[in-house]
C-alpha positions, 0 to 999 in steps of 0.5 A: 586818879592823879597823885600829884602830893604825898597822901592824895591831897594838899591836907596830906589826910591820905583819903583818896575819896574820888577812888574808883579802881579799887574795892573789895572785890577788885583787891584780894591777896591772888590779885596783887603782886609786883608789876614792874621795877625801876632802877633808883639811884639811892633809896626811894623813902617817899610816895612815889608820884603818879600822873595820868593821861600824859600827852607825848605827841610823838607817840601820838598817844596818853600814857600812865607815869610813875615817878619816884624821886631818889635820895641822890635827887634823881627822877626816873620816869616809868611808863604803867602799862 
């Protein structure tokens, strides 16, 4: 699901209710861990956006972003794999 605001929705409640990826039995302590880093100039103090099925035509392919934003208003741009 797409993370388009802070906390899932415009409300800012943070119930993700269309939730499919995770449930007790997908999340667990030996199932979790750092994927990746991105290097962010400055701190990161806010949720990170995350978008999906996003078209680049010269890769002729969707990918899965994360974007955090920096204190020093710089946006970097991750590619979830």
């Amino acid at each position: 699901m797409p993370v388009l605001t802070q906390h899932y929705d415009s409300q800012r409640t943070g119930a993700n209710l269309a939730e499919t990826k995770l449930s007790p039995a997908t999340v667990g302590s030996g199932k979790l861990g750092k994927l990746f880093e991105l290097p962010v100039e400055g701190h990161v103090y806010a949720q990170p956006l995350y978008v999906e099925q996003v078209d680049v035509p010269v890769l002729q392919q969707h990918i899965e972003l994360i974007l955090p934003v920096g204190l020093v208003d710089q946006v970097v741009a991750g590619v979830v794999e």
